[in-house]
C-alpha positions as a Markdown table, in Angstrom:
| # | Residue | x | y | z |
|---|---|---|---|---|
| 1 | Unk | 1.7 | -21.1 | -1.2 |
| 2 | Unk | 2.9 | -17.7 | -0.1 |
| 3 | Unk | 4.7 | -15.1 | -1.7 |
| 4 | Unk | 5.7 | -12.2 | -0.1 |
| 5 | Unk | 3.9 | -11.2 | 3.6 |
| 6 | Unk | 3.8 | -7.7 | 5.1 |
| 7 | Unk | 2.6 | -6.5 | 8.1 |
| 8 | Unk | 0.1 | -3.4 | 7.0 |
| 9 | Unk | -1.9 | -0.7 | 8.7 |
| 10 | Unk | -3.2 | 2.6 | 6.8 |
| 11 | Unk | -4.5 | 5.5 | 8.2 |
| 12 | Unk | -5.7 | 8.7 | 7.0 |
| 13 | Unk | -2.6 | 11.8 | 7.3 |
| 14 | Unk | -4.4 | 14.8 | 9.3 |
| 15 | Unk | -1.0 | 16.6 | 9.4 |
| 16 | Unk | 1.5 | 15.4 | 6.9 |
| 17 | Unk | 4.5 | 17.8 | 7.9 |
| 18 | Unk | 4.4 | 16.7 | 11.4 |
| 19 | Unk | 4.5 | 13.1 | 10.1 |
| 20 | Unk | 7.8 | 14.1 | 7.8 |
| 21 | Unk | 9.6 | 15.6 | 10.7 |
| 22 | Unk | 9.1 | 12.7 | 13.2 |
| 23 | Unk | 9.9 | 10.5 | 10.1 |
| 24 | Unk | 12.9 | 12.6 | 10.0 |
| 25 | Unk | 13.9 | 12.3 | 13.5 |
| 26 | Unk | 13.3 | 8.2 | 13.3 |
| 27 | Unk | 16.0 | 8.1 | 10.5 |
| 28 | Unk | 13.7 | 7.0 | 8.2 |
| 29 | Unk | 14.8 | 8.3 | 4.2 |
| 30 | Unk | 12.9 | 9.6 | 1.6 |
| 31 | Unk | 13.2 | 7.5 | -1.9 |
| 32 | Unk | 11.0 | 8.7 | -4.0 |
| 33 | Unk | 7.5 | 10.8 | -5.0 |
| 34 | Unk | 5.6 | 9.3 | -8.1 |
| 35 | Unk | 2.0 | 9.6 | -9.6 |
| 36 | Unk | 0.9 | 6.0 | -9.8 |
| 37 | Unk | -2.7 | 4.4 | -11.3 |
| 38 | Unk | -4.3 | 1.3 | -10.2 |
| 39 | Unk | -6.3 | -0.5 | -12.2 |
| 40 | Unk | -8.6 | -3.3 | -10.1 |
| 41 | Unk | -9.6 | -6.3 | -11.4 |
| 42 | Unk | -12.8 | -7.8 | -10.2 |
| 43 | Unk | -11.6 | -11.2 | -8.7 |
| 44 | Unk | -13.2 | -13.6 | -6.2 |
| 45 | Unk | -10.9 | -13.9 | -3.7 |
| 46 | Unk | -8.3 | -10.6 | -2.5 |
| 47 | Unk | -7.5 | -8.0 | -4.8 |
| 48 | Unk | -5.5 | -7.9 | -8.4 |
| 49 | Unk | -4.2 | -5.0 | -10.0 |
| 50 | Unk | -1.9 | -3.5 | -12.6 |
| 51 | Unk | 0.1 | -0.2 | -11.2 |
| 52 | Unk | 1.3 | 2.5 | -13.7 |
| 53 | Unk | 3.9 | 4.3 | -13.2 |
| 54 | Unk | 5.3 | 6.1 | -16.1 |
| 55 | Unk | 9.2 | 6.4 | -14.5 |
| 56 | Unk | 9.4 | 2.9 | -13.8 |
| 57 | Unk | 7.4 | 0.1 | -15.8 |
| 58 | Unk | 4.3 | -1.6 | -14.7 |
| 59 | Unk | 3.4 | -4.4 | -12.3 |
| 60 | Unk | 0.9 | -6.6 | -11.7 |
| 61 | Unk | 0.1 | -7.0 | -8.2 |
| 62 | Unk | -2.2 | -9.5 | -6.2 |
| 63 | Unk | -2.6 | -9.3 | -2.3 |
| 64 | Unk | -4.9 | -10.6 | -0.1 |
| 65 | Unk | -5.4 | -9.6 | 3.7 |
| 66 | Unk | -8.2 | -9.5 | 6.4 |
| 67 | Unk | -10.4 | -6.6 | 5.7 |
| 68 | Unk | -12.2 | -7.4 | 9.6 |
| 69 | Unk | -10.0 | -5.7 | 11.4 |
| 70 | Unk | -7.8 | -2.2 | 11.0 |
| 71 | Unk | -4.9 | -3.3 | 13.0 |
| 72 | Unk | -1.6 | -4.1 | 12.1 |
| 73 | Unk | -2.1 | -7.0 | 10.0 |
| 74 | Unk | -0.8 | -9.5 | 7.7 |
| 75 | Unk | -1.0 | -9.0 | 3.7 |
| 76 | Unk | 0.4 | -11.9 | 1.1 |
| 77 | Unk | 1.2 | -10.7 | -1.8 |
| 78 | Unk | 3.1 | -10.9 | -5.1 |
| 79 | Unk | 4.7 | -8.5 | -7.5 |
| 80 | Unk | 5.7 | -9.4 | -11.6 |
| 81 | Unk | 6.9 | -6.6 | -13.4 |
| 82 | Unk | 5.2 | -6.2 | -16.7 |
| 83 | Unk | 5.3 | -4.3 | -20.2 |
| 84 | Unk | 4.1 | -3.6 | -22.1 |
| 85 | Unk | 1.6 | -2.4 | -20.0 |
| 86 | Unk | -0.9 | -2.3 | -23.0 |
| 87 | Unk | -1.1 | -5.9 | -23.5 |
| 88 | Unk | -1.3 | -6.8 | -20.1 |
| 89 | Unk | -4.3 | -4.6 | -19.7 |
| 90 | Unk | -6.1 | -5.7 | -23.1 |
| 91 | Unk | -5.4 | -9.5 | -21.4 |
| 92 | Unk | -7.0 | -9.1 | -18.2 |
| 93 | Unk | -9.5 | -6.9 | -19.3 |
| 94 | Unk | -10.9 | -9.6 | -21.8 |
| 95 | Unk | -11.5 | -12.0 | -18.8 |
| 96 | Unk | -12.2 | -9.8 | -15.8 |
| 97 | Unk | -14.2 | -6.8 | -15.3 |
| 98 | Unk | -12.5 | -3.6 | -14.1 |
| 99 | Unk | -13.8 | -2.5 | -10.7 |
| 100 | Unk | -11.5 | 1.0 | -10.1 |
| 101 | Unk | -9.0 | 3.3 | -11.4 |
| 102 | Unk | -6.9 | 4.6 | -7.9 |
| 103 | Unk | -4.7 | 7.8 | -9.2 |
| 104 | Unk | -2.4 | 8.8 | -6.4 |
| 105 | Unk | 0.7 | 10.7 | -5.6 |
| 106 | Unk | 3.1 | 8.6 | -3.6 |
| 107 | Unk | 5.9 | 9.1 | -1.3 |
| 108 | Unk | 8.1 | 6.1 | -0.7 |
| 109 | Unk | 10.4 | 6.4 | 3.0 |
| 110 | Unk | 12.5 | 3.4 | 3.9 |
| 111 | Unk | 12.7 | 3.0 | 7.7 |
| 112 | Unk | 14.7 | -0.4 | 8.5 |
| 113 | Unk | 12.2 | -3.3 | 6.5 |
| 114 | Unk | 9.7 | -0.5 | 6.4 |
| 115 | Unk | 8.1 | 1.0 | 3.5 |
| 116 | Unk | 6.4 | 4.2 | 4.5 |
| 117 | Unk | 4.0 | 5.7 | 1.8 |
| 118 | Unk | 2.7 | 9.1 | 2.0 |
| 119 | Unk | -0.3 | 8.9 | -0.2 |
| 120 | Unk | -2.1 | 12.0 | -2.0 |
| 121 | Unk | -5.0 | 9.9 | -3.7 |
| 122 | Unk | -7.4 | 11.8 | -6.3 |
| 123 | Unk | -11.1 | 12.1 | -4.8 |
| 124 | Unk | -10.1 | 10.8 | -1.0 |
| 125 | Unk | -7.5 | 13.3 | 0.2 |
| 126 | Unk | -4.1 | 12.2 | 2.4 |
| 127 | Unk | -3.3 | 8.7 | 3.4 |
| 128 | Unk | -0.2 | 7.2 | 5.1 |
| 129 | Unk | 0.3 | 3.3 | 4.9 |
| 130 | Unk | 3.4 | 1.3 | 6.5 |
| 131 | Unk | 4.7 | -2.1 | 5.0 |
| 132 | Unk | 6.9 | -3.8 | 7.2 |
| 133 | Unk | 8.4 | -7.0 | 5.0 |
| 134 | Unk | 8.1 | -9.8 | 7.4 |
| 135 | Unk | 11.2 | -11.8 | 5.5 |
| 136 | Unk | 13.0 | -14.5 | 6.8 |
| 137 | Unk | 11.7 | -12.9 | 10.2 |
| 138 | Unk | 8.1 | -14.3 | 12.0 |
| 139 | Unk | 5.0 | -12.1 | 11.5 |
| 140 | Unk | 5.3 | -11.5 | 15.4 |
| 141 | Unk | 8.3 | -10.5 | 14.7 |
| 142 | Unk | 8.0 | -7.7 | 11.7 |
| 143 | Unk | 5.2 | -6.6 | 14.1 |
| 144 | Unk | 7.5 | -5.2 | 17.1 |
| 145 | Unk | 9.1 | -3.0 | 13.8 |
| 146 | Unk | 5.8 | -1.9 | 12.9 |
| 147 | Unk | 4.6 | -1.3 | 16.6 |
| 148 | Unk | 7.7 | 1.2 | 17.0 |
| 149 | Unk | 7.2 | 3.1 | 13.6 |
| 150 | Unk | 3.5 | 3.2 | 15.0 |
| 151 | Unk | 4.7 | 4.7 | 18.6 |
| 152 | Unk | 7.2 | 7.2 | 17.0 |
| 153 | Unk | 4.6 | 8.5 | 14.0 |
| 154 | Unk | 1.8 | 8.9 | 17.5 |
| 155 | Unk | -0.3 | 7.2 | 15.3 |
| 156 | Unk | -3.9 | 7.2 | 16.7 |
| 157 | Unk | -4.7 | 3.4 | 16.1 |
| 158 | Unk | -8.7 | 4.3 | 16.2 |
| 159 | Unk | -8.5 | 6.2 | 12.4 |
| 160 | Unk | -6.5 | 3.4 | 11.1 |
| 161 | Unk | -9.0 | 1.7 | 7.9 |
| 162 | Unk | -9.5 | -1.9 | 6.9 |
| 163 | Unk | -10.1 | -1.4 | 3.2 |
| 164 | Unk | -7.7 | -0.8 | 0.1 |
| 165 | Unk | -8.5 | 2.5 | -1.5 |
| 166 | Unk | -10.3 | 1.1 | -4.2 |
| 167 | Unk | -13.0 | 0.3 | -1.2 |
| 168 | Unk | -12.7 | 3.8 | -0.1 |
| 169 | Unk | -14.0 | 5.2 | -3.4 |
| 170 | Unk | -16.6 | 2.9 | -4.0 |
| 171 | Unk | -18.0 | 3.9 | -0.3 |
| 172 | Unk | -17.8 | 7.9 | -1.3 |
């Protein structure tokens, strides 16, 4: 059973005030900036993980997604806010290994059904990542949205990556 879908792609950010303006001129709006920390859980299939944030709560969050390609792709997910955050982790941790800790600094823009993050994540450097909620829409459809994000951003589809974060710090 699915949860939620997205349609993801994430890409390093060369030049993040360029990205800001023409995120500007889209109409896209800026929501929020947070420090966030991911924990990952060693699972055998996809990725599970509880996110700190220290404004808002917890959650724990479990996704899965083709990691074989770097193209716009679809991610199924799910979300359950948790607290206290403490006992959740003590849980987890006594029947799964910890893999990673991902500390970033996050800005969330809203564009239509997109999510745009601007990502400053400790020990990789500046990452942009674009959710498009597929919805009551089809996949094929949520992709035209992400396709003209893609066009307006000038996004060069060859530097877009296949692998969470966490991947990207076990590879340095």
């Amino acid at each position: 059973m699915v949860g939620n879908q997205n349609i993801e792609i994430k890409a390093p950010l060369p030049n993040r005030d360029l990205t800001e303006t023409r995120l500007r001129e889209l109409g896209a709006q800026v929501c929020w900036t947070r420090t966030q920390v991911d924990t990952f859980y060693d699972v055998p299939h996809g990725w599970l993980k509880i996110r700190e944030t220290g404004e808002t709560g917890s959650e724990l969050i479990s996704y899965v997604r083709p990691t074989d390609s770097a193209s716009p792709r679809v991610s199924d997910y799910d979300v359950l806010p948790i607290e206290p955050t403490t006992t959740w982790k003590r849980l987890l941790e006594r029947v799964l290994p910890v893999t990673a800790q991902v500390e970033k600094e996050r800005t969330l823009w809203m564009y239509e059904n997109t999510r745009i993050h601007l990502d400053q994540v400790r020990k990789l450097g500046q990452f942009l990542e674009l959710e498009t909620l597929v919805g009551k829409r089809t996949p094929e459809e949520a992709r035209q949205e992400t396709d003209s994000i893609l066009r307006a951003l000038e996004l060069d589809s060859t530097t877009f990556l296949a692998v969470p974060y966490l991947e990207l710090l076990s590879q340095k």
